[in-house]
C-alpha positions in Angstrom: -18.1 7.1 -1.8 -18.6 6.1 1.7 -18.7 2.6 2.8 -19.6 0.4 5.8 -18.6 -3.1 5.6 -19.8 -5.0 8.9 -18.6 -1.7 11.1 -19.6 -1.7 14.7 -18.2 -0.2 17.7 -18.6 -1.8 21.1 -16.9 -0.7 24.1 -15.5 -2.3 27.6 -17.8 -0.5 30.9 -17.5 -0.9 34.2 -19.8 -3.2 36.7 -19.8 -4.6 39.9 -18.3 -8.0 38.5 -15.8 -5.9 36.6 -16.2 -5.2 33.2 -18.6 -6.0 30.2 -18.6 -5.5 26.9 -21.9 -2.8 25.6 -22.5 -2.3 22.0 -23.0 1.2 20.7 -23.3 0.7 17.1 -24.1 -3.1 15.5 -22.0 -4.3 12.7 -23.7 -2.2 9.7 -23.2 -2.1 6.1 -24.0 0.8 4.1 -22.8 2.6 0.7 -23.2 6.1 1.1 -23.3 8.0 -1.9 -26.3 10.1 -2.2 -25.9 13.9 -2.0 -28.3 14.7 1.2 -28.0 11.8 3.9 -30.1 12.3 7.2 -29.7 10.2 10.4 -32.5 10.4 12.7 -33.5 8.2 15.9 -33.5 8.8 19.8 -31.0 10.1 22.1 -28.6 7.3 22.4 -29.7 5.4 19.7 -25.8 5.2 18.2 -26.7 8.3 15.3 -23.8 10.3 16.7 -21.2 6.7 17.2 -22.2 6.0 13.2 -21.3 9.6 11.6 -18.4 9.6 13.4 -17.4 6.7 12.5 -17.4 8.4 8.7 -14.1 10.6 9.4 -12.2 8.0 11.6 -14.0 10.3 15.0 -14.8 6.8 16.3 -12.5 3.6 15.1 -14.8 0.8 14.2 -13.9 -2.1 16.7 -15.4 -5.1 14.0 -15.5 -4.4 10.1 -14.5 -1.7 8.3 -15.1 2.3 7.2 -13.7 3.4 3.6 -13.5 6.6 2.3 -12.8 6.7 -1.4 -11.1 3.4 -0.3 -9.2 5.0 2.2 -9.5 2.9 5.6 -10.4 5.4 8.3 -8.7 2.9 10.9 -5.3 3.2 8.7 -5.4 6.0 6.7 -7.2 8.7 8.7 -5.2 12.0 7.8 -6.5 11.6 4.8 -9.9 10.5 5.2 -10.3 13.9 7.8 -9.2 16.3 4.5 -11.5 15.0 2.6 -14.5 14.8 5.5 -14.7 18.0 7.4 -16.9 17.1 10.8 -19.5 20.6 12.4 -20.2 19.5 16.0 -23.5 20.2 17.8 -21.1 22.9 20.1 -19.6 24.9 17.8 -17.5 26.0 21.6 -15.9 22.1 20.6 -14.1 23.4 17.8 -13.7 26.9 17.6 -9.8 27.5 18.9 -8.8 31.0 18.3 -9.3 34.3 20.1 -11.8 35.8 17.1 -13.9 34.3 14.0 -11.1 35.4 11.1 -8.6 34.1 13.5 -10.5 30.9 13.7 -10.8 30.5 9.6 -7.6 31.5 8.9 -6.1 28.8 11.0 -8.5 26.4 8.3 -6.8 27.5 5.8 -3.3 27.4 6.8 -2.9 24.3 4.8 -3.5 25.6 1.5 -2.9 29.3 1.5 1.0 30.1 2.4 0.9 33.8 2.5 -0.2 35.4 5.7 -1.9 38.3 3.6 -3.5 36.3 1.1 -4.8 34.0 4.1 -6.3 36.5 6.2 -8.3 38.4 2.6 -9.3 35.4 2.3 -10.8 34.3 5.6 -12.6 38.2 5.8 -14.2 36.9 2.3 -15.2 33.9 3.3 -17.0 35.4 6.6 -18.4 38.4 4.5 -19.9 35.4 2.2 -21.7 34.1 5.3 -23.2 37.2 6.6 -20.5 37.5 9.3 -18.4 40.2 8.1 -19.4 42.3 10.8 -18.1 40.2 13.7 -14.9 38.9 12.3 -12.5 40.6 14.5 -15.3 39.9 18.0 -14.0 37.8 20.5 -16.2 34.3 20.1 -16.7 34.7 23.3 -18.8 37.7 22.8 -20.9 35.7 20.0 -24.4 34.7 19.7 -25.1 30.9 19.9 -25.9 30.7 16.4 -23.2 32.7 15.0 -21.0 30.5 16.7 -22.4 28.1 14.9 -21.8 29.9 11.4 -18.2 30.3 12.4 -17.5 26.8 13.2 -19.2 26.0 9.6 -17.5 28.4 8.0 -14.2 27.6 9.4 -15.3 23.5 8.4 -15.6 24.5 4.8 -12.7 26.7 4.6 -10.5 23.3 4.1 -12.5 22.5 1.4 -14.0 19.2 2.5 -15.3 16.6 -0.5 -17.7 15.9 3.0 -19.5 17.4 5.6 -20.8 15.3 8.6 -23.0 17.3 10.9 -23.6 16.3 14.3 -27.2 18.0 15.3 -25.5 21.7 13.9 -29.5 23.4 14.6 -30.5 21.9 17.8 -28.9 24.5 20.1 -30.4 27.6 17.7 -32.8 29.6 17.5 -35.2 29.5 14.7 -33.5 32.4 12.7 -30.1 30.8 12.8 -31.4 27.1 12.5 -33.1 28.6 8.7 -29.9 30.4 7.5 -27.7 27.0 9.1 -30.4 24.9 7.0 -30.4 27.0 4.0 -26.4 26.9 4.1 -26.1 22.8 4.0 -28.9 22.8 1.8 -26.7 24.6 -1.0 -23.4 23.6 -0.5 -22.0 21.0 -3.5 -20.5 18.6 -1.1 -22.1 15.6 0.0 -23.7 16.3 3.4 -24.5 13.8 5.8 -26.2 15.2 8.9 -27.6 13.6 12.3 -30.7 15.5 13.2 -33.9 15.5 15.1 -35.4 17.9 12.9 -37.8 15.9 10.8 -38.5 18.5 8.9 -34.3 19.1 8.0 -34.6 15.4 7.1 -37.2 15.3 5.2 -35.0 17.6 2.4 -32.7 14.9 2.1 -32.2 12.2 -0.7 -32.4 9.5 2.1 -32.8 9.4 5.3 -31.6 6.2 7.8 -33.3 5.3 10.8 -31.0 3.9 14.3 -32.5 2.3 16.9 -30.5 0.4 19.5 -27.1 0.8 17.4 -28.8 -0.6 14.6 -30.2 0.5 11.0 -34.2 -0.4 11.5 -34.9 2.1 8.2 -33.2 3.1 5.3 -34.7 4.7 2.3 -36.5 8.0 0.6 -37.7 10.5 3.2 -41.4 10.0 3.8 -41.2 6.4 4.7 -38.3 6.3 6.8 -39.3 9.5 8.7 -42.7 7.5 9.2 -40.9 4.6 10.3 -39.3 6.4 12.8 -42.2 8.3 14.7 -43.8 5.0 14.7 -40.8 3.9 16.9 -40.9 7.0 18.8 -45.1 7.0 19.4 -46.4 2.7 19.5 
């Protein structure tokens, strides 16, 4: 269970006078629980500033964030095992030379063995569909099967978790399906921001931000309509 309690994030910014005090996300309340989350809204609406406030990403600056009562201010070592985070860039978080390179780093935690850890990191690529490229520079990698590396590499830890920040908007529509058809099976609870109304439409609920603040919150269909009335008065 994930919980808001009067979070919000506000930062100090330069002016002319000196400095003042802008608020990116308002102080929200939420239990997340639900298997398929979706946050949707404009760019710079604070979708991004709220999921990552989810893994600790972001420190709240008023209220708190708990994970399975673990404060993400205090205790976020363990809130980032048990929430694994995909970026929009996939180029933001893959670190090694090669893709099996890249998992078996993930998985150094729980797999000793350098044998066993590298079998295992080929199986887990094979699983994807990325056998194939596993030993390819990531330099040498298409966009989107950067972006099924990075995924892969996420779940390799074995998160109870996923947050994904936007993980179809740089793909092409071939990669954006098999990314969508990847989060849609997966047993963990997977919260993703996304303008892709129809990815958010598959969720269990789907929350609306406008102007770092929750304006909608509720099944699918009427927070998606919510939202494009926003977006089209």
């Amino acid at each position: 269970m994930i919980e808001l309690v009067e979070a919000g994030v506000a930062v100090e910014v330069p002016t002319s006078g000196g400095t003042a005090r802008r608020t990116l996300l308002e102080p929200t309340s939420l239990r997340l629980s639900e298997q398929r989350i979706a946050i949707i809204g404009a760019n710079g609406s604070g979708k991004s500033t709220l999921l990552r406030l989810l893994n600790g990403l972001v420190l709240p600056t008023s209220g708190r964030v708990l994970v399975d009562g673990l404060d993400v201010r205090t205790e976020g070592r363990q809130v980032r095992r048990r929430v694994g985070f995909v970026f929009t860039d996939p180029q933001a978080q893959l670190v090694l030379a090669t893709p099996v390179d890249d998992v078996e780093l993930s998985l150094r935690s729980r797999i000793t063995d350098r044998v066993a850890r590298r079998a295992e990191a080929l199986r887990l690529l094979n699983e994807r569909g990325l056998g194939e490229i596993a030993e390819q520079s990531v330099y040498d990698l298409s966009g989107g099967e950067r972006q099924l590396v990075a995924l892969t590499s996420v779940l390799a830890t074995e998160p109870a978790v996923l947050l994904a920040d936007e993980p179809t908007t740089l793909l092409d529509l071939r990669n954006r399906d098999r990314v969508q058809a990847i989060l849609a099976e997966l047993s963990q609870q997977v919260i993703v921001v996304t303008h892709d109304l129809e990815l958010a439409s598959t969720s269990d609920r789907v929350l609306v931000i406008d102007a770092g603040g929750v304006v909608a919150d509720g099944q699918p269909s009427t927070a998606i309509d919510a939202y494009l009335k926003l977006a089209r008065p």
